[in-house]
C-alpha positions in Angstrom: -3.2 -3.2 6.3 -4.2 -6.5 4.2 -6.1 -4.2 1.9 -5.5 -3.8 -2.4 -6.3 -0.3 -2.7 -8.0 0.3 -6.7 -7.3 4.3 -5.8 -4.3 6.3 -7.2 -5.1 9.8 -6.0 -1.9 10.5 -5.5 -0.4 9.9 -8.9 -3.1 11.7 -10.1 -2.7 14.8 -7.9 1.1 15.0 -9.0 0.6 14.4 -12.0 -2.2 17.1 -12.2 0.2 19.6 -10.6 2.7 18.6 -13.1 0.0 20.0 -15.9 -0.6 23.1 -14.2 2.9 24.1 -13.6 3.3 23.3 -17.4 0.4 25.4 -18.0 2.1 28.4 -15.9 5.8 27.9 -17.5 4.1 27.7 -21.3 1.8 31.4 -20.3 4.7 33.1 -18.8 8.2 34.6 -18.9 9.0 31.7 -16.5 9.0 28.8 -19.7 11.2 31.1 -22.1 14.9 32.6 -22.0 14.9 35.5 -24.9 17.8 35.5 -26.5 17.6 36.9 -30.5 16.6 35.5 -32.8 14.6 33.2 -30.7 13.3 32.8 -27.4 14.8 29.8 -25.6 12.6 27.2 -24.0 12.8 25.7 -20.5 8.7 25.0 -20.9 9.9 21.2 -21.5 11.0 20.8 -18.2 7.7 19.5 -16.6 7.6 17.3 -19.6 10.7 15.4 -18.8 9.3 15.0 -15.3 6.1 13.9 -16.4 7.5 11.0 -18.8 10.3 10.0 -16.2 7.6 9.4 -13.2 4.9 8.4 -15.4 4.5 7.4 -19.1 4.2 7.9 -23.0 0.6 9.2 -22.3 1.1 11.1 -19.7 4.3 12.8 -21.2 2.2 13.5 -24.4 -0.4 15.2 -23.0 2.0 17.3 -21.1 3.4 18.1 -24.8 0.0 19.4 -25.8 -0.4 21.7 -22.9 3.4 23.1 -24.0 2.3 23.3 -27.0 -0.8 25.1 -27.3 0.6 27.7 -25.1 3.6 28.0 -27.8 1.1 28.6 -30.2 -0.7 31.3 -28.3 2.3 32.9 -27.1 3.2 33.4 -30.3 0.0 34.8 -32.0 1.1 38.2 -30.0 2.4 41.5 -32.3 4.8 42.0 -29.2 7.0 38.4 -29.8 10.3 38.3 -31.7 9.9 38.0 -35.4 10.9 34.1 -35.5 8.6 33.3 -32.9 5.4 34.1 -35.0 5.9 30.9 -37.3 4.7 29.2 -34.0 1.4 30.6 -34.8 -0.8 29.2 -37.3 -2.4 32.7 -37.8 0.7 34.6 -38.3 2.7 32.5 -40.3 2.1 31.6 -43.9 2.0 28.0 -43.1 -1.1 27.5 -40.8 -0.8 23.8 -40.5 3.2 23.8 -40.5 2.6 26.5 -37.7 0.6 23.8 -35.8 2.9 20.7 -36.3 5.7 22.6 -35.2 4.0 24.4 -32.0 1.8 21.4 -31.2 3.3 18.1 -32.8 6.6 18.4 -32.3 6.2 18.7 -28.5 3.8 16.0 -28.4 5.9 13.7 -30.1 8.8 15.2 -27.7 6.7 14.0 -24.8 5.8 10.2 -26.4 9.3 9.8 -27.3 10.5 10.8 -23.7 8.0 8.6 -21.8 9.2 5.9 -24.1 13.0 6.0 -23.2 12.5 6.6 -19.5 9.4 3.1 -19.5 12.8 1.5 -21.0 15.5 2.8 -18.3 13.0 2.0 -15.7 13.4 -1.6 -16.7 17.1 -1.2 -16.8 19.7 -2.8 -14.2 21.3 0.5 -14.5 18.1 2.5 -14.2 19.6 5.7 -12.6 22.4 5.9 -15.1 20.0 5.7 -17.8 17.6 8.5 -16.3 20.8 11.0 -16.1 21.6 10.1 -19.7 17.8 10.4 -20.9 17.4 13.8 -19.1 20.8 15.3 -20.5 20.1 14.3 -24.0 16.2 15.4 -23.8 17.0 19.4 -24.5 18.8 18.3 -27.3 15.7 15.8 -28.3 13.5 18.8 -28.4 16.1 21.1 -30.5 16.3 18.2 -32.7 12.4 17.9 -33.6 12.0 22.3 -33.3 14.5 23.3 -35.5 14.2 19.9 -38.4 10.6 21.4 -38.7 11.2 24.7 -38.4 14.0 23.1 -41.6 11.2 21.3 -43.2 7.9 23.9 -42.9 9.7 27.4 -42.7 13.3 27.1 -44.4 13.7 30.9 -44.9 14.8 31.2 -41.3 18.0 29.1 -41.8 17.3 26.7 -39.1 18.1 23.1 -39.8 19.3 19.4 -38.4 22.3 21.1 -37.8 21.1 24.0 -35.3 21.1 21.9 -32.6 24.7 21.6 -32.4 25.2 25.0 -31.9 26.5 25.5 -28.2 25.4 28.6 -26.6 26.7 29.4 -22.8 22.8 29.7 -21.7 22.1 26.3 -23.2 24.6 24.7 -20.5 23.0 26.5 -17.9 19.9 25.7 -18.6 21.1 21.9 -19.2 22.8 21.8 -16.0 19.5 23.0 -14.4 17.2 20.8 -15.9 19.3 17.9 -14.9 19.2 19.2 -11.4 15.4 19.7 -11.2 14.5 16.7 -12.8 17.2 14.1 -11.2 16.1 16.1 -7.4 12.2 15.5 -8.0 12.7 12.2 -9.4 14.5 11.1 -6.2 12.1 13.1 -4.2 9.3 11.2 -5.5 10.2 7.6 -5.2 11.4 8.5 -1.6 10.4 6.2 1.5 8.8 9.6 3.1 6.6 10.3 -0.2 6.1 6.7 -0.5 4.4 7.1 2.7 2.4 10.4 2.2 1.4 8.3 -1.0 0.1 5.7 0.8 -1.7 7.3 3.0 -3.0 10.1 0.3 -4.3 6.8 -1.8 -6.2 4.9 1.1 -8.1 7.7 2.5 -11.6 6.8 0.8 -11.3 3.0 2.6 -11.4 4.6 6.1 -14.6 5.9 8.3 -13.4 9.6 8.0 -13.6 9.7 4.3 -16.8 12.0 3.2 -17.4 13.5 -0.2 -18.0 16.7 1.4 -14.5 17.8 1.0 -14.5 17.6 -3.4 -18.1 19.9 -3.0 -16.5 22.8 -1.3 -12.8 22.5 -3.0 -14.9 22.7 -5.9 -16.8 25.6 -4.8 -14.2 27.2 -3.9 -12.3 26.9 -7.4 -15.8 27.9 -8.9 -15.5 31.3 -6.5 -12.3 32.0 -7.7 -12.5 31.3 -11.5 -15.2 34.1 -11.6 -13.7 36.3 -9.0 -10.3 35.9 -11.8 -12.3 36.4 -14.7 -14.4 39.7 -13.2 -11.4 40.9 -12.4 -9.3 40.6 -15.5 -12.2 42.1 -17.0 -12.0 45.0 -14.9 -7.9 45.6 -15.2 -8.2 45.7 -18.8 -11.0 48.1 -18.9 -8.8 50.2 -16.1 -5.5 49.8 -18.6 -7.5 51.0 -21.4 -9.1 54.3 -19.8 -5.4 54.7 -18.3 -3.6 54.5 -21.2 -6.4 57.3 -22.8 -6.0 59.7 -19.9 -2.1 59.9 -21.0 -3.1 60.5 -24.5 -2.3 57.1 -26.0 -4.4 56.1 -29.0 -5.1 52.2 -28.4 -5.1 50.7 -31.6 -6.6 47.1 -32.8 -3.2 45.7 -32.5 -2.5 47.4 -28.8 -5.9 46.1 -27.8 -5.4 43.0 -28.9 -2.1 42.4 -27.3 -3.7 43.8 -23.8 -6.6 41.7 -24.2 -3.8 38.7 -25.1 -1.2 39.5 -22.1 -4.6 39.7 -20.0 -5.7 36.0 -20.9 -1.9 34.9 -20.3 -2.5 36.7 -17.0 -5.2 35.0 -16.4 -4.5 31.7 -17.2 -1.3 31.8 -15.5 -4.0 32.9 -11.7 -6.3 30.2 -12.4 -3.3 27.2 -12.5 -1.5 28.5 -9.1 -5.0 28.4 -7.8 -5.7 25.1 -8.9 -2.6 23.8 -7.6 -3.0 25.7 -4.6 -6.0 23.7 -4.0 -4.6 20.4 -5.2 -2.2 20.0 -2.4 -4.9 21.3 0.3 -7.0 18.3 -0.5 -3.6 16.1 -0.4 -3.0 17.4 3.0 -6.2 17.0 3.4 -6.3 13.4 3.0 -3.1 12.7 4.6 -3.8 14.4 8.1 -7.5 12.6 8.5 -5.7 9.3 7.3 -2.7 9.8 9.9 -5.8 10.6 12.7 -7.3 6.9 11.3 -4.4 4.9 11.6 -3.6 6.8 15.3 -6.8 5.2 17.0 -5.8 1.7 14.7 -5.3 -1.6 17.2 -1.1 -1.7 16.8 -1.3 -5.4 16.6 -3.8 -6.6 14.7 -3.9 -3.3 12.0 -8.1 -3.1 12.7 -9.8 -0.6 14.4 -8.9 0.2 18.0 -11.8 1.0 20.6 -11.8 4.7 20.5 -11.8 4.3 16.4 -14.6 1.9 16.9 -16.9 3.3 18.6 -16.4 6.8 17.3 -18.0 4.9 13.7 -20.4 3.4 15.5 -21.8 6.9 16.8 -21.5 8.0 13.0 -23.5 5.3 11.9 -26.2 5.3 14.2 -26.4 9.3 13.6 -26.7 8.5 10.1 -29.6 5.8 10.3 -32.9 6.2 11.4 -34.7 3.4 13.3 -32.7 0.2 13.3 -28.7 1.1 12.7 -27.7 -2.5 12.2 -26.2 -5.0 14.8 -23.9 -5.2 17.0 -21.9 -8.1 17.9 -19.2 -9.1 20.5 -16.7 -11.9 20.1 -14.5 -13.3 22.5 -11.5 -16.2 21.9 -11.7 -19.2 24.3 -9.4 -20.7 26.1 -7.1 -17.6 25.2 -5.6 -17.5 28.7 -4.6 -21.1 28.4 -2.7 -20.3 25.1 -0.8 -17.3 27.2 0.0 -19.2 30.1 1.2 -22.1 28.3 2.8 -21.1 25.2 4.5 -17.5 26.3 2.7 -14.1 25.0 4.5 -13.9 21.8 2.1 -17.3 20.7 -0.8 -15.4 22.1 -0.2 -12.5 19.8 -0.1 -14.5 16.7 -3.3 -15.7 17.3 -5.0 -12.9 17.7 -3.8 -11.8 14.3 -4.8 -14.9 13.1 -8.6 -14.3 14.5 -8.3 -10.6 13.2 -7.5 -11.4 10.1 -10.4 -13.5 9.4 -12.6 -11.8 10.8 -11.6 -9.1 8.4 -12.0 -11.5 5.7 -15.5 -12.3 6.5 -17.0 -9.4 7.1 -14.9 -6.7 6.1 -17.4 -5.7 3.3 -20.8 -6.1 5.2 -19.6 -4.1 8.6 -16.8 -2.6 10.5 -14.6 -4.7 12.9 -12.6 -3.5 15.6 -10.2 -5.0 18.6 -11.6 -3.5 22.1 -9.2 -5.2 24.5 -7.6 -8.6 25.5 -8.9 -11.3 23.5 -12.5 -9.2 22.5 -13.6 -8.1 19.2 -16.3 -6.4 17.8 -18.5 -6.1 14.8 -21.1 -3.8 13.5 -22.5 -4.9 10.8 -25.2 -2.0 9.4 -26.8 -4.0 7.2 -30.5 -4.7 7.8 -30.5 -8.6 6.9 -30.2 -10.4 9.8 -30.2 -13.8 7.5 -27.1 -12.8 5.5 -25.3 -12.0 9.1 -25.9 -15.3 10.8 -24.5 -16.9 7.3 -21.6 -14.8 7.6 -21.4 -15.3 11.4 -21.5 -19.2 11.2 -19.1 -19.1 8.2 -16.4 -17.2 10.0 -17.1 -19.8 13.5 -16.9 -22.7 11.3 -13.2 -20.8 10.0 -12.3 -20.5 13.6 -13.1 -24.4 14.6 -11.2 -25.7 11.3 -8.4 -23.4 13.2 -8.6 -25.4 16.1 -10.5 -22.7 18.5 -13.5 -21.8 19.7 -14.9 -18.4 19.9 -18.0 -17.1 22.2 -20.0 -14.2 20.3 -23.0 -12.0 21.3 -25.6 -10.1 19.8 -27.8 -6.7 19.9 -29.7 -4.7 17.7 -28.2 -1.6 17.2 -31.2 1.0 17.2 -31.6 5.2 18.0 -33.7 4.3 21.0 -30.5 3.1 23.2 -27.2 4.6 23.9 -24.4 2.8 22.1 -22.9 1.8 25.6 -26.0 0.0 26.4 -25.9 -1.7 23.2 -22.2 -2.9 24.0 -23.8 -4.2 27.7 -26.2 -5.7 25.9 -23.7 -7.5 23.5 -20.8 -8.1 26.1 -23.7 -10.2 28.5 -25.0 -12.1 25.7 -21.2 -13.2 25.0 -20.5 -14.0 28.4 -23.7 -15.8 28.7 -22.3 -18.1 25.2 -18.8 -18.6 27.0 -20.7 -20.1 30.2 -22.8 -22.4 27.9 -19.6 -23.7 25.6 -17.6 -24.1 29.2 -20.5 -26.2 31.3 -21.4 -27.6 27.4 -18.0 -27.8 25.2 -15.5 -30.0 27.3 -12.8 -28.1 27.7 -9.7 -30.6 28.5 -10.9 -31.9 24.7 -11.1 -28.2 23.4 -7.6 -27.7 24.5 -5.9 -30.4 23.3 -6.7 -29.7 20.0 -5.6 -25.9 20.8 -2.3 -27.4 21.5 -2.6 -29.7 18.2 -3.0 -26.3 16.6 -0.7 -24.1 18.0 2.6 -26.7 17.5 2.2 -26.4 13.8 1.6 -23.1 14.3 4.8 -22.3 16.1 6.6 -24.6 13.9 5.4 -23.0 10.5 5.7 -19.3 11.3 8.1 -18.7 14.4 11.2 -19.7 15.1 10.8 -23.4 16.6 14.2 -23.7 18.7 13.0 -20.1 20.8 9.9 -21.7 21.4 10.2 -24.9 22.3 12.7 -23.7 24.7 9.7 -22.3 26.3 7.8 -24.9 26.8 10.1 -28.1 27.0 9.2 -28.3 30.2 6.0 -29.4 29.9 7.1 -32.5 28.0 9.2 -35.2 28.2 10.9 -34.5 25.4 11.6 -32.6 22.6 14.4 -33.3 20.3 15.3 -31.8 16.6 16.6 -34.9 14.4 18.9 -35.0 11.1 17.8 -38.1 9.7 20.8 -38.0 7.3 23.8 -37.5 10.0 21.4 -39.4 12.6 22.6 -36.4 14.5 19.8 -34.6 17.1 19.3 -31.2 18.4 17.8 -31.8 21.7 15.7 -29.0 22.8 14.8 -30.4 26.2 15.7 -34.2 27.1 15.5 -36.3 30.7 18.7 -37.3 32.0 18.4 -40.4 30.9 18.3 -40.2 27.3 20.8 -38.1 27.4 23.1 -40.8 29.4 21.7 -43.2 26.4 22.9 -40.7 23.3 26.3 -40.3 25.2 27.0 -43.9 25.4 25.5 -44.6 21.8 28.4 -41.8 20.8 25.0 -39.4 20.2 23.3 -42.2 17.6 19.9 -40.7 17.7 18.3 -43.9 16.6 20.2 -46.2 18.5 19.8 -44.3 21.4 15.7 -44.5 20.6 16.5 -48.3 20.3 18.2 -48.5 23.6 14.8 -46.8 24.7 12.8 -49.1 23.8 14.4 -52.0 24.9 14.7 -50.2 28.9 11.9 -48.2 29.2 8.9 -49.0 26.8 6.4 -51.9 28.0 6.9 -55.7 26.1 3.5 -54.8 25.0 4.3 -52.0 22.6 7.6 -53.3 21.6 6.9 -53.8 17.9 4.6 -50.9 17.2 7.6 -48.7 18.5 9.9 -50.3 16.4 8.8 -49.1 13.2 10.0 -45.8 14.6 13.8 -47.0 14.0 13.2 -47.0 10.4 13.1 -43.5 9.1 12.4 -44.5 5.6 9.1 -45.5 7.2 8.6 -42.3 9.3 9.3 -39.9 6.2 6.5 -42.0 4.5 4.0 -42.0 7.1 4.3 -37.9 7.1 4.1 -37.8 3.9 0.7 -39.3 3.6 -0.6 -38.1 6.7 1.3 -34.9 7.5 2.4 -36.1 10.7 3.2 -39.6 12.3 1.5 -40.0 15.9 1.7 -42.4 18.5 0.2 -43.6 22.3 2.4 -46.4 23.9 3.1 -47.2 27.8 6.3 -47.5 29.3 7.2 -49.7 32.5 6.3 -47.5 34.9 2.5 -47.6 33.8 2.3 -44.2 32.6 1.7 -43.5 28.7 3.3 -41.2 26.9 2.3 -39.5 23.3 4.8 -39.4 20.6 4.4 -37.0 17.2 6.8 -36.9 14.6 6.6 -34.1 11.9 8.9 -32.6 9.9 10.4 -28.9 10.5 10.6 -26.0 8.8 14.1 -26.6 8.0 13.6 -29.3 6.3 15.1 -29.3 2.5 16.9 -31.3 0.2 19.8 -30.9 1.7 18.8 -30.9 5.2 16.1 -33.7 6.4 14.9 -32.3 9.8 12.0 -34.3 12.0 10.6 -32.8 15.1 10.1 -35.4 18.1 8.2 -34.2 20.8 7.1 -36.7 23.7 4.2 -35.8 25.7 2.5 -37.5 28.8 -0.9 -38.6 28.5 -1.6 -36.2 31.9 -0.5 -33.0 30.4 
């Protein structure tokens, strides 16, 4: 699709799942390893992901979450002793308590953002990520224990702790490598590159509907209060349990309940949240892969079943008058398959498409309903701004070199939409008849053909398809003005009998030409083709170098001379193509 999408749902979707997994890993057993005298960390691990997918900012934030959970973690009776200087309110350092919990991982996430926005730049940009992820549990030893050095030196942790090699700290190096190298690759693959793409243009087709964020949201309202009600009511069950075995509940048990409860709960709400994340990606992906289904294959717009299907949404949606309803139609299209192969025929039709797209694409909905026929509806309720539109878009399509027949119908809830289309389709046909009996169409085609030979020669490969239709000329012949050398693509016999005995001289062979075949009359306008100084001149001025002359026989014969798409410094390539008059 030709469209710039300004939506990045799906970079925010993953990277909101990043946060709630870093929420889970900082509230629970899964972010910590305990081994005396302190609990080991794996919470950093979303962190790293975060800065090597994303950024500085992103990475940071991620740092905060880690770190706010540190510091609640750590406000419990029930942690190891050297835990509770994470906690600004069992420590004697409050605000040391909070640069070390907090600041330190935030600046752990900044600083890994940064390295991985360099290695992205990189010509060695994996090698750099492997090196960056292996070094980053060492990074966040580093900046733990030199503030755990600089705020709290009775623990006897310092710069030099974080050389201390333990065997779980090369397991859990080896597996953050793994997990972080494996989603990295995962992520910039050409099947999530896809599910991306279709996640992120969702809102820019018919099916999108805001309906989908009001229940999601709903629904997480529902089950944030069904989570809270309920770890309300386990911690009232825990405490009458605990007194029917005869267990006095002190402050500090009840506070530690109340604390493993909130952990609990904390821990609910972010799988439930992430839970509904990737049903709304799924979401978005399935009703975008059912849009681009029903799309026309060749042109990328809407196909007829896709068309019409919006149409019936948009009149459902409208009271009174829906809009209008137009059908347009490409002249003279069956001439252009006839004579110039399929393949020509195609790229036209993009061609038309596309600027029909262009012009209307943000005042109505345009669609490809078979052959040659398109369709617009256009909802809006100016009919002054459509025929501007309209006649700016035909105007497009003449400077193109074709002619297009459109028709017309208001669009309203008191007809079916196929009698609107009948409506449409006989107005167009009634156009075509007018520009046919009105128009001229011999005229009308030979600028088609005009149009469609610097079309071939710009964007298809021009030795296939002149092949194709040499036969309708008299000759067609590719010439390297530097070697005076020609690849003839179709030529009579006798030219070719003239480029053999001329030991293939292009331009004496034209000379020989003239002098046999060409009438007296046009001898000297027809040599100041044997100077290609003065050719190369003449297209540079006018883009192409044209000609009319008779030859003995009393016919006439057109002669253009442009240059081809091969043409280079190195390589000066003109296109001669010799036409009768009839054809």
């Amino acid at each position: 699709m030709n469209t710039t999408w300004e939506t990045h749902k799906f970079e925010h979707y993953i990277f909101s799942l990043l946060l709630a997994v870093e929420v889970i890993m900082s509230f629970t057993f899964l972010g910590y390893v305990h081994i005396p005298p302190i609990s080991i960390t794996t919470a950093y691990i979303p962190i790293i992901i975060t800065a090597c997918l994303f950024g500085p900012a992103e990475a940071s934030l991620a740092g905060l979450l880690f770190g706010l959970g540190s510091l609640y973690k750590a406000s419990a009776t029930y942690v190891m002793p050297a835990d509770a200087v994470f906690s600004p309110f069992r420590s004697d350092f409050p605000i040391g308590s909070i640069l070390l919990s907090v600041g330190t991982r935030v600046l752990f996430g900044f600083l890994l953002g940064c390295l991985f926005h360099l290695a992205r730049k990189s010509k060695r940009k994996n090698l750099c990520k492997l090196l960056i992820t292996i070094a980053a549990p060492k990074l966040h030893a580093l900046l733990v224990y030199t503030a755990m050095g600089l705020f709290f030196p009775s623990l006897g942790f310092n710069f030099s702790s974080i050389f201390m090699l333990e065997k779980s700290d090369l397991i859990i190096l080896l597996f953050c490598v793994a997990v972080v190298l494996a989603i990295d690759k995962l992520y910039h693959s050409s099947f999530i590159q896809t599910y991306k793409k279709a996640v992120n243009e969702y809102e820019n087709t018919p099916y999108w509907s805001p309906k989908i964020g009001f229940v999601l949201g709903a629904v997480s309202t529902f089950i944030f209060c069904m989570a809270v009600l309920s770890t309300v009511y386990f911690s009232n069950r825990m405490y009458y349990m605990l007194g029917q075995h005869g267990i006095d509940v002190t402050q500090d048990i009840h506070r530690d309940i109340l604390h493993l409860q909130v952990q609990f709960l904390t821990a609910m709400l972010a799988l439930n949240f992430i839970l509904l994340i990737l049903i709304l990606m799924v979401y978005r992906y399935m009703k975008f892969r059912e849009y681009t289904g029903e799309l026309d294959f060749l042109t990328g717009i809407m196909g007829r079943r896709l068309f019409l299907h919006t149409c019936l949404r948009n009149q459902k949606s409208h009271a009174g008058t829906a809009g209008w309803f137009l059908v347009c139609d490409l002249d003279y299209f069956k001439h252009i398959n006839d004579k110039y192969g399929h393949s020509v025929g195609d790229e036209v039709l993009k061609q038309f498409a596309e600027h029909l797209q262009n012009t209307f694409r943000f005042c109505g909905f345009v669609g490809r309903i078979g052959g040659d026929e398109f369709v617009l509806l256009c909802p809006a309720r100016q009919p002054e701004k459509l025929a501007e539109s309209l006649a700016a878009f035909c105007d497009t399509i003449r400077e193109m070199g074709y002619e297009v027949s459109v028709g017309v119908s208001e669009s309203t809830d008191r007809q079916t939409l196929n009698e609107t289309v009948n409506q449409a389709e006989t107005a167009m046909r009634h156009d075509k008849m007018e520009f046919y009996r009105n128009n001229g169409g011999i005229r009308q085609m030979r600028i088609i053909d005009d149009k469609l030979e610097q079309l071939l020669i710009k964007k298809q490969d021009v030795t296939r398809f002149l092949q194709a239709i040499a036969p309708l000329y008299r000759g067609v012949y590719m010439v390297n003005t530097k070697q005076d050398t020609c690849r003839y693509i179709y030529v009579p016999s006798y030219f070719k009998t003239m480029l053999e005995n001329n030991h293939h001289a292009f331009m004496s062979s034209v000379r020989e030409y003239c002098r046999e075949l060409v009438h007296p009359e046009y001898h000297d306008e027809f040599a100041k083709l044997l100077d290609y100084s003065y050719i190369e001149e003449q297209i540079a001025a006018h883009g192409s170098l044209k000609m009319t002359y008779q030859i003995r026989d009393g016919s006439r014969v057109h002669l253009k001379i442009t240059m081809t798409d091969r043409s280079s410094a190195d390589v000066h390539e003109l296109l001669w193509i010799f036409l009768d008059e009839t054809q």
